[in-house]
Biopython code that builds the backbone (N, CA, C, O; Angstrom):
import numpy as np
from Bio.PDB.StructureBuilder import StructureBuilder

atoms = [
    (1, "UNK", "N", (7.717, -95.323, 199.181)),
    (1, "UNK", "CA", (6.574, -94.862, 198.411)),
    (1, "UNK", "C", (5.469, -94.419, 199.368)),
    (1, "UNK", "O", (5.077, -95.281, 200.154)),
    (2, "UNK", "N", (4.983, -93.372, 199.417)),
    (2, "UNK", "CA", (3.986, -92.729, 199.736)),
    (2, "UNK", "C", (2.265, -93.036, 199.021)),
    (2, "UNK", "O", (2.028, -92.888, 197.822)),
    (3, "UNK", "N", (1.324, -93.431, 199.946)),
    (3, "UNK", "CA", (0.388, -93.585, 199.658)),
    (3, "UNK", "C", (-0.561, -92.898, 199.478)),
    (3, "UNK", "O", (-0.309, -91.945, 200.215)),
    (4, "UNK", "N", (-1.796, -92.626, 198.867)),
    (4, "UNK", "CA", (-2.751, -91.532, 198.696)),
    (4, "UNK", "C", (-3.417, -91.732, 199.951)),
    (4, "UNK", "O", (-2.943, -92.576, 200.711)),
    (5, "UNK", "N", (-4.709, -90.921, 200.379)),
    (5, "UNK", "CA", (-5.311, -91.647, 201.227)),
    (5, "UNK", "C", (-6.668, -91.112, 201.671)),
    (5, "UNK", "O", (-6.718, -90.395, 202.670)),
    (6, "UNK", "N", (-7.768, -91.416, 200.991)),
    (6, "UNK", "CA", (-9.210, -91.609, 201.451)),
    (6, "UNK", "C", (-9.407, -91.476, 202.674)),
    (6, "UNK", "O", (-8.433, -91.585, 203.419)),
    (7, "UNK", "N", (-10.712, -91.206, 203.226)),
    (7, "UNK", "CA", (-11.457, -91.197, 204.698)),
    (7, "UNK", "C", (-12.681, -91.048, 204.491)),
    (7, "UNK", "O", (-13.128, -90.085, 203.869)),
    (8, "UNK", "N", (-13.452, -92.053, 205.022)),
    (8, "UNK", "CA", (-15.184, -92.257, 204.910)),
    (8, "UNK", "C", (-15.340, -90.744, 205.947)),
    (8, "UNK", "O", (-14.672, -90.279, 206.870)),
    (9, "UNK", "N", (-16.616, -90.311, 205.204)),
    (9, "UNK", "CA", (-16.984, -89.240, 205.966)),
    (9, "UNK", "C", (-17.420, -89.486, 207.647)),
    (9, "UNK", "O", (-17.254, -88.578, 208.462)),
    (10, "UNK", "N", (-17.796, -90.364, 207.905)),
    (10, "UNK", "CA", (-18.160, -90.823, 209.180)),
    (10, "UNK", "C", (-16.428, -91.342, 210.089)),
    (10, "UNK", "O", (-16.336, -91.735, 211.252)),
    (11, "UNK", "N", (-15.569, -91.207, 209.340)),
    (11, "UNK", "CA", (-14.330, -91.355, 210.017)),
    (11, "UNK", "C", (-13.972, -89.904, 210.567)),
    (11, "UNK", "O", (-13.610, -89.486, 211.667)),
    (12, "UNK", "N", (-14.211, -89.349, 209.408)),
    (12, "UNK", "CA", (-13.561, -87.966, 209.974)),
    (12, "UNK", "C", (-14.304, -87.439, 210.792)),
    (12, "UNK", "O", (-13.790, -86.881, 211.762)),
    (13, "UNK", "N", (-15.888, -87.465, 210.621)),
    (13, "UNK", "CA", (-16.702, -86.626, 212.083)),
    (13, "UNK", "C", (-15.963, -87.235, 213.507)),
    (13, "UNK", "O", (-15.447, -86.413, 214.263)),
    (14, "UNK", "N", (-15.923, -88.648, 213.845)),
    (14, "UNK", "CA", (-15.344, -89.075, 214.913)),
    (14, "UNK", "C", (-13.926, -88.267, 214.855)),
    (14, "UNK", "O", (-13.629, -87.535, 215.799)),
    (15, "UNK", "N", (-13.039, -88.413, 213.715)),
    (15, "UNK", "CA", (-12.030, -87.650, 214.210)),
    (15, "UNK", "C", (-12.506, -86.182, 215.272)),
    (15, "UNK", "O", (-12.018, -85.858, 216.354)),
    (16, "UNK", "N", (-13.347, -85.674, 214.676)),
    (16, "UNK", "CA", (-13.242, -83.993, 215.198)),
    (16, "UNK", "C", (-14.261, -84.685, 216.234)),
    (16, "UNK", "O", (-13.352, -85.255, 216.838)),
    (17, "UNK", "N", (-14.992, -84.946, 216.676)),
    (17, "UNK", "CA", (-15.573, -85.039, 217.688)),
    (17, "UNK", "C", (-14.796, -85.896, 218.848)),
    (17, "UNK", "O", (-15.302, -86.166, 219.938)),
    (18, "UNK", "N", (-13.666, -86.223, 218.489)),
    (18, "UNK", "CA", (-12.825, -86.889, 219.556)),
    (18, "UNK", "C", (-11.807, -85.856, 219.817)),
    (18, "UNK", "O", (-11.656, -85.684, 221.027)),
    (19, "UNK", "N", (-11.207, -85.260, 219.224)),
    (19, "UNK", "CA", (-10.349, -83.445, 218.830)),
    (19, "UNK", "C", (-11.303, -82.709, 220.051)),
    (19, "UNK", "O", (-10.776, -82.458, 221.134)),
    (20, "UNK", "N", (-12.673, -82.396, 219.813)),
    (20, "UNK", "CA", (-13.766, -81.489, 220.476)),
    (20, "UNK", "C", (-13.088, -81.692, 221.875)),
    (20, "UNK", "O", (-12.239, -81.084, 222.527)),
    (21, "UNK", "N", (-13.928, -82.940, 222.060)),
    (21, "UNK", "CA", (-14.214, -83.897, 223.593)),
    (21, "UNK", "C", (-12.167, -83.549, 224.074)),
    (21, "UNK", "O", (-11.867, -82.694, 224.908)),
    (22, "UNK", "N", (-11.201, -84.323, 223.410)),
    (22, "UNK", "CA", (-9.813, -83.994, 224.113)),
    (22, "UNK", "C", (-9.844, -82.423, 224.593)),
    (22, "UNK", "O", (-9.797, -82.279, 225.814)),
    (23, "UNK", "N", (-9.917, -81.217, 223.799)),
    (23, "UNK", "CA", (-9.741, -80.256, 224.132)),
    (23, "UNK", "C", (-10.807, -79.777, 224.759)),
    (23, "UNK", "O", (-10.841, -78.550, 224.862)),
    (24, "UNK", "N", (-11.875, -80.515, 225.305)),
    (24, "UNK", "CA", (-12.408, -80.045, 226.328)),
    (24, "UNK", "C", (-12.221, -80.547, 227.490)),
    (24, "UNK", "O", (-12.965, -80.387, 228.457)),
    (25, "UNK", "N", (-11.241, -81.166, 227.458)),
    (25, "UNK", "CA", (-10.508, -81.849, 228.841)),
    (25, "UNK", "C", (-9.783, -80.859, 229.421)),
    (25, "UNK", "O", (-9.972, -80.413, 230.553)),
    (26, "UNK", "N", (-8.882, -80.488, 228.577)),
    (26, "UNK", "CA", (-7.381, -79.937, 228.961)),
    (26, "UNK", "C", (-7.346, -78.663, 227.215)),
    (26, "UNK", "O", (-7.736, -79.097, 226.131)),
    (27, "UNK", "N", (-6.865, -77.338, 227.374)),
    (27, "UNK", "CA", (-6.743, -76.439, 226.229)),
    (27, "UNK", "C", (-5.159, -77.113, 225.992)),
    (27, "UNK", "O", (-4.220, -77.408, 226.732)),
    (28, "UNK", "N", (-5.492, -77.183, 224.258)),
    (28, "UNK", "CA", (-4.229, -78.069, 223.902)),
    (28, "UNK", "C", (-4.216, -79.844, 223.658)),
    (28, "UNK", "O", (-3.549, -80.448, 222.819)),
    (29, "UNK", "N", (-4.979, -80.311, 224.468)),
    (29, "UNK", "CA", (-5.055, -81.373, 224.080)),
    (29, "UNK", "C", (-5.620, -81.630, 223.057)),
    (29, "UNK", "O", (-5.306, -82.768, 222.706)),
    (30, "UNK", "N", (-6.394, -81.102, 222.288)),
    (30, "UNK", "CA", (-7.257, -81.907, 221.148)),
    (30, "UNK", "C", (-6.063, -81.269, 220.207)),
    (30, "UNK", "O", (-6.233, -82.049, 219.269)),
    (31, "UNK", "N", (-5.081, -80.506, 219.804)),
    (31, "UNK", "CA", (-4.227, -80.416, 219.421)),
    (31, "UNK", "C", (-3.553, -81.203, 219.447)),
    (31, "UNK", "O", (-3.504, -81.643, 218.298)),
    (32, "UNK", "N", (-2.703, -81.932, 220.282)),
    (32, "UNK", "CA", (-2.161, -82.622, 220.248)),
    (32, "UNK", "C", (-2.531, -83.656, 220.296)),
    (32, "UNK", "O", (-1.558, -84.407, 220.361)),
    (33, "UNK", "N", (-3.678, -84.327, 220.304)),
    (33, "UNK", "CA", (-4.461, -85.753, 219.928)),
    (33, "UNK", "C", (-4.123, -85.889, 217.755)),
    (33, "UNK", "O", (-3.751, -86.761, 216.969)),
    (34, "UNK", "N", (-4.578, -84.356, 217.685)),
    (34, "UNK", "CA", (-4.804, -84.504, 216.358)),
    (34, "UNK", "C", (-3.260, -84.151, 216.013)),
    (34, "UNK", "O", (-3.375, -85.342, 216.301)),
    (35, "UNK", "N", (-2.349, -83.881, 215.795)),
    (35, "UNK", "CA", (-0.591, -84.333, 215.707)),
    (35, "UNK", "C", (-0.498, -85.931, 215.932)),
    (35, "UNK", "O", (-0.288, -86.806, 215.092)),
    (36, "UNK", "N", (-0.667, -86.014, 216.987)),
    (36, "UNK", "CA", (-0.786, -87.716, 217.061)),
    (36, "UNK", "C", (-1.279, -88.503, 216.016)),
    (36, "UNK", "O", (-0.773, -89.539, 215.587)),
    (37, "UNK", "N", (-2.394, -87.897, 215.598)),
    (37, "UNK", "CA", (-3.559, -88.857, 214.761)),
    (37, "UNK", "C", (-2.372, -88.581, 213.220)),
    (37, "UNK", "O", (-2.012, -89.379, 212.355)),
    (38, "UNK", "N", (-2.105, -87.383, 213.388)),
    (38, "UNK", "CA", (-1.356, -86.779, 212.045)),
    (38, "UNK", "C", (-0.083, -87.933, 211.695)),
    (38, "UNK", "O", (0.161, -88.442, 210.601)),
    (39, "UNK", "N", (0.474, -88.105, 212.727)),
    (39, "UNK", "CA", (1.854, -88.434, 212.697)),
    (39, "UNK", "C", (1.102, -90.313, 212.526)),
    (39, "UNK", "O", (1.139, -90.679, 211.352)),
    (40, "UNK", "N", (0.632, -91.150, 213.291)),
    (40, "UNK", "CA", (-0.078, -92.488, 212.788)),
    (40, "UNK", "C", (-0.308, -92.740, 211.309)),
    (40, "UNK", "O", (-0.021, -93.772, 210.703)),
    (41, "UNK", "N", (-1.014, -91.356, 210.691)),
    (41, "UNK", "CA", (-1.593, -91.442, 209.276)),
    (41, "UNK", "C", (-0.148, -91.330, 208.133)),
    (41, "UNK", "O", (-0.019, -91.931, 207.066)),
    (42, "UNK", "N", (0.682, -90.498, 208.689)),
    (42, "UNK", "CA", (1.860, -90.565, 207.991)),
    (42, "UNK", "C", (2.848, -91.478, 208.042)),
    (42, "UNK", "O", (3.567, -91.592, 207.049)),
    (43, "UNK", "N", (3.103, -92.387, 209.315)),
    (43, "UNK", "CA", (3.669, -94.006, 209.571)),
    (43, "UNK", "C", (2.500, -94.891, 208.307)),
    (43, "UNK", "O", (2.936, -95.438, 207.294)),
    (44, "UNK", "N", (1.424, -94.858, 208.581)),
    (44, "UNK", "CA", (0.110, -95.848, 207.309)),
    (44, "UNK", "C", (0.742, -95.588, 205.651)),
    (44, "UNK", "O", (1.068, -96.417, 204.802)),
    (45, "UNK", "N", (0.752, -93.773, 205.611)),
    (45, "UNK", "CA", (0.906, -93.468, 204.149)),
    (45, "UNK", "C", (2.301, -94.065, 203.579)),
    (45, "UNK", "O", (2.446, -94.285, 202.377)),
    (46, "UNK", "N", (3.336, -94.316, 204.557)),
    (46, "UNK", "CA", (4.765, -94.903, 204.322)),
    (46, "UNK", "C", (4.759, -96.523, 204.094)),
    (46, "UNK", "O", (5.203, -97.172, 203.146)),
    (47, "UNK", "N", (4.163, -96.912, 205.177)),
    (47, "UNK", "CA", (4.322, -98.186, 205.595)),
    (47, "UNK", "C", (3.050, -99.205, 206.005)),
    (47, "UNK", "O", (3.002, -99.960, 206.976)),
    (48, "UNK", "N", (1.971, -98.980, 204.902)),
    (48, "UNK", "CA", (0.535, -99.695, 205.294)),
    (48, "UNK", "C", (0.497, -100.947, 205.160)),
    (48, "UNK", "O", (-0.576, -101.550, 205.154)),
    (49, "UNK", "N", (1.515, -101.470, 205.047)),
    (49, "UNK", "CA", (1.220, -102.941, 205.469)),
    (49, "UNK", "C", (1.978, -103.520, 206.814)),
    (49, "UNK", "O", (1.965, -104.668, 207.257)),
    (50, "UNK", "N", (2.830, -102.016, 207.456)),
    (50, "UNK", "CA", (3.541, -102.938, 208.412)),
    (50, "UNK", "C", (2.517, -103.063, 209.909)),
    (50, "UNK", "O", (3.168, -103.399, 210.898)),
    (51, "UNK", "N", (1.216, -102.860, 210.115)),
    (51, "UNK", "CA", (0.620, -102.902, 211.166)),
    (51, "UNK", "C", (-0.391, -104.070, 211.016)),
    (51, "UNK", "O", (-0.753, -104.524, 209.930)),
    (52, "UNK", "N", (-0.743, -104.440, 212.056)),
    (52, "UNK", "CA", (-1.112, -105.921, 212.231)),
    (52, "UNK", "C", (-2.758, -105.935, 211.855)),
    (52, "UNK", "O", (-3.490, -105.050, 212.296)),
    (53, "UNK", "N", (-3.364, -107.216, 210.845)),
    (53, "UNK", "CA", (-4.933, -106.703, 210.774)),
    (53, "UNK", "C", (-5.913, -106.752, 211.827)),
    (53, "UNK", "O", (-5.733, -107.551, 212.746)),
    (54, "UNK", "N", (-6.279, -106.482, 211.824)),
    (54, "UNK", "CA", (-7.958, -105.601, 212.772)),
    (54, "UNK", "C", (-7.909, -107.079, 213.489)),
    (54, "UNK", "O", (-7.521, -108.043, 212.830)),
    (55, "UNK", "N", (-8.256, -107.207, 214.663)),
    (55, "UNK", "CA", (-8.300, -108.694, 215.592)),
    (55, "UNK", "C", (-9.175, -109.596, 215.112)),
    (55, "UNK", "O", (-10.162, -109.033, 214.638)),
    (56, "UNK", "N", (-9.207, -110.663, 215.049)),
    (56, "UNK", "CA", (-9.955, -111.730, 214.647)),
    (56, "UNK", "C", (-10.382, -111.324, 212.984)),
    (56, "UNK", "O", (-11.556, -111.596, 212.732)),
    (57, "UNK", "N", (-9.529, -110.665, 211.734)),
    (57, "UNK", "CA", (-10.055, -110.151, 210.819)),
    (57, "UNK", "C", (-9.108, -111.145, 209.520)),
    (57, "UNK", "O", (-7.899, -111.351, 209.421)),
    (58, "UNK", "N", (-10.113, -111.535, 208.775)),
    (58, "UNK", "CA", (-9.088, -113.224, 208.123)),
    (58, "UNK", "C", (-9.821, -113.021, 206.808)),
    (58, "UNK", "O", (-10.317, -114.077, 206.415)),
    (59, "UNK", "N", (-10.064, -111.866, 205.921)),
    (59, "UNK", "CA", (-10.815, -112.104, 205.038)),
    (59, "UNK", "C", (-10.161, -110.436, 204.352)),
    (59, "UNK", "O", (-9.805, -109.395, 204.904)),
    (60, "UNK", "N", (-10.245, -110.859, 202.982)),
    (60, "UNK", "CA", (-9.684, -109.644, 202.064)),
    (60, "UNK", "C", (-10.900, -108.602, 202.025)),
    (60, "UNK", "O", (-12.019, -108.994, 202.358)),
    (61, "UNK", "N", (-10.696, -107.313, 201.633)),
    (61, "UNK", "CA", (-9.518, -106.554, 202.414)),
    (61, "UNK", "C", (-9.153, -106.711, 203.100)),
    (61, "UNK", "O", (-9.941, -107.312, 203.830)),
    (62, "UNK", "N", (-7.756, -106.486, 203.786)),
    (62, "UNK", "CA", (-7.483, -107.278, 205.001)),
    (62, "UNK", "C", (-8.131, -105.356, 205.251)),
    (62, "UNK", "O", (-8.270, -104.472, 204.406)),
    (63, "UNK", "N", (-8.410, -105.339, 206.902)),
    (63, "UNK", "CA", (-8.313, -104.235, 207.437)),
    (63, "UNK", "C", (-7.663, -103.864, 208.370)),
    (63, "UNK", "O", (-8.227, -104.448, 209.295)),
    (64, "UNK", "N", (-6.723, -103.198, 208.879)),
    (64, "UNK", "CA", (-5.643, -102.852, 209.677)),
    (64, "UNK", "C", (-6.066, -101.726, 210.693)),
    (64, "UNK", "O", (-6.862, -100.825, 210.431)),
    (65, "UNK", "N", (-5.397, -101.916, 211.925)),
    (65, "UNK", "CA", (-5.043, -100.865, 212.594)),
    (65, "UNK", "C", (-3.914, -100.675, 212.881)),
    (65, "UNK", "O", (-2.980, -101.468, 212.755)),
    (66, "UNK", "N", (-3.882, -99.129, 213.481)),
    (66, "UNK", "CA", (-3.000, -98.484, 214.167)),
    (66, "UNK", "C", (-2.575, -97.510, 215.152)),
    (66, "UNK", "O", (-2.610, -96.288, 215.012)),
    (67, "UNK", "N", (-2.211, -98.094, 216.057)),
    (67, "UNK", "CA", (-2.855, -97.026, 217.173)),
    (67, "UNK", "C", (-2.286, -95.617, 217.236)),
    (67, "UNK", "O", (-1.269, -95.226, 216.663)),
    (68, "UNK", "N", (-3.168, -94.855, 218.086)),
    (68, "UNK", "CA", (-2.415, -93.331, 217.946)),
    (68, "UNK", "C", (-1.589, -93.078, 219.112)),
    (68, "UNK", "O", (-2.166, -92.390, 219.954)),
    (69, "UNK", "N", (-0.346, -93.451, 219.426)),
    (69, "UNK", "CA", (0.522, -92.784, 220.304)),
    (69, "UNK", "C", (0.027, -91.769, 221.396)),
    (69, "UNK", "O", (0.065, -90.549, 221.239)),
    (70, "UNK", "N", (-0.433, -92.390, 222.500)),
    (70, "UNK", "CA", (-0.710, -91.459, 223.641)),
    (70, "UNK", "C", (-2.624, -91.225, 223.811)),
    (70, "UNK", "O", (-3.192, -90.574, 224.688)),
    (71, "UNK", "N", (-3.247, -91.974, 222.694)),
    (71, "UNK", "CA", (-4.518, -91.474, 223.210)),
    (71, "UNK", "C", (-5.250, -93.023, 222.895)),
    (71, "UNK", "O", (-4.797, -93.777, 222.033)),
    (72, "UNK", "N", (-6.480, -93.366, 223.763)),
    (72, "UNK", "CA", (-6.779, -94.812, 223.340)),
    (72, "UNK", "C", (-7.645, -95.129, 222.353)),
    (72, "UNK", "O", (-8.630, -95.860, 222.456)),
    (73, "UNK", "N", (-7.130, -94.378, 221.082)),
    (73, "UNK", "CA", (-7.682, -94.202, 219.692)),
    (73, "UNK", "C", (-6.992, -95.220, 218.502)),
    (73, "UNK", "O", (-5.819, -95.060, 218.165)),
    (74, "UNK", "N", (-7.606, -95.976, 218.079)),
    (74, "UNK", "CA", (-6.825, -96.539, 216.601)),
    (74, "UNK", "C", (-7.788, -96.313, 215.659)),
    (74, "UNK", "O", (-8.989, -96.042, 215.651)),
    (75, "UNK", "N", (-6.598, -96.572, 214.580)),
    (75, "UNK", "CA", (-6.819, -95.404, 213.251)),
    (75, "UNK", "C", (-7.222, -97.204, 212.251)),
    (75, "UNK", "O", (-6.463, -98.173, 212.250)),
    (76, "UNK", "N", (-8.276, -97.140, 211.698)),
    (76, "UNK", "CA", (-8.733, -98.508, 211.070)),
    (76, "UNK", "C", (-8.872, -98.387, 209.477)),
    (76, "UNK", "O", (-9.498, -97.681, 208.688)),
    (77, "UNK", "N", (-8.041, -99.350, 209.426)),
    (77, "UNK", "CA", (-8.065, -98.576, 207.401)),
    (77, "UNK", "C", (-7.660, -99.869, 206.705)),
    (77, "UNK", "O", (-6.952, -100.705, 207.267)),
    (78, "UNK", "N", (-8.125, -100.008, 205.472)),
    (78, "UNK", "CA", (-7.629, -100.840, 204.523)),
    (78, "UNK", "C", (-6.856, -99.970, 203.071)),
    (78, "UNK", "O", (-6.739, -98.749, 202.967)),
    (79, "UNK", "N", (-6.490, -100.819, 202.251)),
    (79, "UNK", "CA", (-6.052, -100.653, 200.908)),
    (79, "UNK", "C", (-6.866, -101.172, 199.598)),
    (79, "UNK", "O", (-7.213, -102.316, 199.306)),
    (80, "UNK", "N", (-7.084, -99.723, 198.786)),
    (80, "UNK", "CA", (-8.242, -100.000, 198.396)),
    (80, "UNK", "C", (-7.758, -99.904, 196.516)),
    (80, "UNK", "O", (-8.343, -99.014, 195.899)),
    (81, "UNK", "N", (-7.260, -100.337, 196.113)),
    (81, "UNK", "CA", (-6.792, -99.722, 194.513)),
    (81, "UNK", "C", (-5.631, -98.690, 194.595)),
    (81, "UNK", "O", (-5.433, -97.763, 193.809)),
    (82, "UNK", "N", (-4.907, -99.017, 195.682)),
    (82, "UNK", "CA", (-3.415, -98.290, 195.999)),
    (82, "UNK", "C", (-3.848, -97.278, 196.453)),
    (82, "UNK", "O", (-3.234, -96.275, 196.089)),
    (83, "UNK", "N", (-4.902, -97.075, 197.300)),
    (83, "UNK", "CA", (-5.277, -95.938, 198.381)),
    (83, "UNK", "C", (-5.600, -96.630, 199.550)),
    (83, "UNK", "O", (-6.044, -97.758, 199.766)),
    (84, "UNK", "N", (-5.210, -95.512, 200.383)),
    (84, "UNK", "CA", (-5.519, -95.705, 201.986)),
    (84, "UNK", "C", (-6.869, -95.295, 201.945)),
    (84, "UNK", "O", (-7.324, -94.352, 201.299)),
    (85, "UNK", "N", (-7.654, -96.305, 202.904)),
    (85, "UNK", "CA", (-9.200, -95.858, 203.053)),
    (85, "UNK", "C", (-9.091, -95.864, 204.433)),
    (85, "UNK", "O", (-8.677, -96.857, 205.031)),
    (86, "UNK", "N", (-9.554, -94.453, 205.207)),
    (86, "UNK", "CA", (-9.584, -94.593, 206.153)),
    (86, "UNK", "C", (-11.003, -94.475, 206.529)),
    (86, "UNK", "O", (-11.805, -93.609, 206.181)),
    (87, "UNK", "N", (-11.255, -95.949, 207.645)),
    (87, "UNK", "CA", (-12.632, -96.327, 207.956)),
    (87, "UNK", "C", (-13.065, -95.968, 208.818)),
    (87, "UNK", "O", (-14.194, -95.569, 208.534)),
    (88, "UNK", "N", (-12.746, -95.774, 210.333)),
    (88, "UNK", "CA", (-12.210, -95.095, 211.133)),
    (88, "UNK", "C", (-11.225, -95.001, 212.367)),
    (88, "UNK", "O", (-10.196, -95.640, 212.589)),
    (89, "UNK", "N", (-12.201, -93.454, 213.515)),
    (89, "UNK", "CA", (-11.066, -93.615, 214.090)),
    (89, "UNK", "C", (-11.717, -94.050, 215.524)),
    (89, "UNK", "O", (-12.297, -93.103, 216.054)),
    (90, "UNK", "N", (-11.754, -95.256, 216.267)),
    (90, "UNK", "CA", (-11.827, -96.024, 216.955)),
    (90, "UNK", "C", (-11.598, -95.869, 218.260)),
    (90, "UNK", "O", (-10.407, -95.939, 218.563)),
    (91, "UNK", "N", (-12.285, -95.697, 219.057)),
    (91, "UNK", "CA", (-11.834, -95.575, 220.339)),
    (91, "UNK", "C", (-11.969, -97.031, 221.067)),
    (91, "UNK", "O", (-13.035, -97.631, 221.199)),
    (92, "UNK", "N", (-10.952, -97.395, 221.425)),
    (92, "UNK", "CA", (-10.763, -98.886, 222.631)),
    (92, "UNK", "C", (-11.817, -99.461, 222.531)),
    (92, "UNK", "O", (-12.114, -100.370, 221.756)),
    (93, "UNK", "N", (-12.747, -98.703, 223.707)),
    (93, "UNK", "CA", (-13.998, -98.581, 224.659)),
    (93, "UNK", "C", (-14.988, -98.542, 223.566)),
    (93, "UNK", "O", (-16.127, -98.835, 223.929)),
    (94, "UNK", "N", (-14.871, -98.315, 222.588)),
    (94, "UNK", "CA", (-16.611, -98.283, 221.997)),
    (94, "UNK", "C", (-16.832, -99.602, 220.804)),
    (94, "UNK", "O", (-15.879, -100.022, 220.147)),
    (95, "UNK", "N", (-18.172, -100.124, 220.672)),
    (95, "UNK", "CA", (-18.208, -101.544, 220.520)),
    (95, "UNK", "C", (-17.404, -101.538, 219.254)),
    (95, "UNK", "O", (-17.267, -100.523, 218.572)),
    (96, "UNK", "N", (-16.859, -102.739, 218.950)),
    (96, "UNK", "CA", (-15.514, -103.745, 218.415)),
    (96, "UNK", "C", (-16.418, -103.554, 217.031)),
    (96, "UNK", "O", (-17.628, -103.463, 217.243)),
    (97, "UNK", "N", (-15.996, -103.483, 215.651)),
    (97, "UNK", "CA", (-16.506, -103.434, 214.505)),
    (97, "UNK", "C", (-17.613, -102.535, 214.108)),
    (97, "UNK", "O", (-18.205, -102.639, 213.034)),
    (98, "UNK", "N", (-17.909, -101.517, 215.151)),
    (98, "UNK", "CA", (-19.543, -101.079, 214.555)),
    (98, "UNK", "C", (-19.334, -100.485, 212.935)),
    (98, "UNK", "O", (-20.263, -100.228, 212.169)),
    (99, "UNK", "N", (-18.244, -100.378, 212.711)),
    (99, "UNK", "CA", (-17.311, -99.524, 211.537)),
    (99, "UNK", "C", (-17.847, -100.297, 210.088)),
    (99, "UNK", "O", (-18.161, -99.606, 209.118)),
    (100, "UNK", "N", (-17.909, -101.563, 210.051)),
    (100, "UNK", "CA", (-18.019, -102.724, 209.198)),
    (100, "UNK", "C", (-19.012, -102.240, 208.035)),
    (100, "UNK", "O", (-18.687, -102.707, 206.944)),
    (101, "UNK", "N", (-20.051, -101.483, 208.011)),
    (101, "UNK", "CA", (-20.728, -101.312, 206.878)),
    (101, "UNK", "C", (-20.157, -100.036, 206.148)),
    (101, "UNK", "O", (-20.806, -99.309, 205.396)),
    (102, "UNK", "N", (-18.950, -99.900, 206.467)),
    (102, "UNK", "CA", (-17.915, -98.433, 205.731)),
    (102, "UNK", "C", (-16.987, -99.167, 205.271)),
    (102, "UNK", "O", (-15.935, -98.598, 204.979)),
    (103, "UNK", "N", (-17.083, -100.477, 205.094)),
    (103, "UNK", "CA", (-16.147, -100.807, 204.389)),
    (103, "UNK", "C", (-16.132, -100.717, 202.604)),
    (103, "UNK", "O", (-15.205, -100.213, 201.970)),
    (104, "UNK", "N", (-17.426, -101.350, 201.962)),
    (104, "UNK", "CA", (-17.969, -101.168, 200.953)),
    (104, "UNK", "C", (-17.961, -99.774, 200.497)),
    (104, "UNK", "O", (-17.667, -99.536, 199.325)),
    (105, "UNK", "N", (-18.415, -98.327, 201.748)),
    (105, "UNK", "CA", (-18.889, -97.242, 201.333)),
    (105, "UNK", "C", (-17.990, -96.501, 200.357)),
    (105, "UNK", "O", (-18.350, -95.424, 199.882)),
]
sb = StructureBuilder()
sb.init_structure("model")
sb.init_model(0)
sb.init_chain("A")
sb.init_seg("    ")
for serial, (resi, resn, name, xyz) in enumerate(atoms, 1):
    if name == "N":
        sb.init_residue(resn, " ", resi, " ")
    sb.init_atom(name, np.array(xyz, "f"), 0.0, 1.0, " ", f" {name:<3s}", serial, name[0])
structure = sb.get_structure()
């Protein structure tokens, strides 16, 4: 079963502003960051409960990640009324939860 799937607007700006920043590394890379990100969101829409919840995270919604194959990005989402909410998209390096008041949004 295939899931629907939401994204707080503040998920998706980080998406493209992490897309921007890759392909201004290397032409092509933010392409292929965003395939990556593509292919993560389609493992979630199949299988959103098989990834482990968000670290130290013990309270319903549960919230989950998942990382993106090849870039040090995870994709942070819960289940919301049989939709994927995607909260965002996370880089390693930048502080641990700032995401937390998009959960409600």
């Amino acid at each position: 079963m295939r899931f629907a799937r939401d994204e707080r607007r503040e998920a998706r700006d980080e998406l493209m502003h992490q897309a921007r920043y890759y392909e201004s590394q290397r032409a092509g890379l933010g392409l292929d960051f965003l395939d990556a990100v593509d292919t993560a969101l389609t493992g979630i829409e199949h299988f959103p409960d098989a990834w482990r919840a968000y670290p130290g995270w013990d309270r319903e919604p549960v919230v989950r990640v998942q990382q993106v194959e090849g870039f040090p990005i995870g994709v942070v989402y819960l289940i919301d009324r049989g939709r994927i909410v995607v909260l965002a998209y996370t880089h390693h390096r930048r502080k641990p939860g700032y995401w937390l008041n998009r959960i409600d949004g």
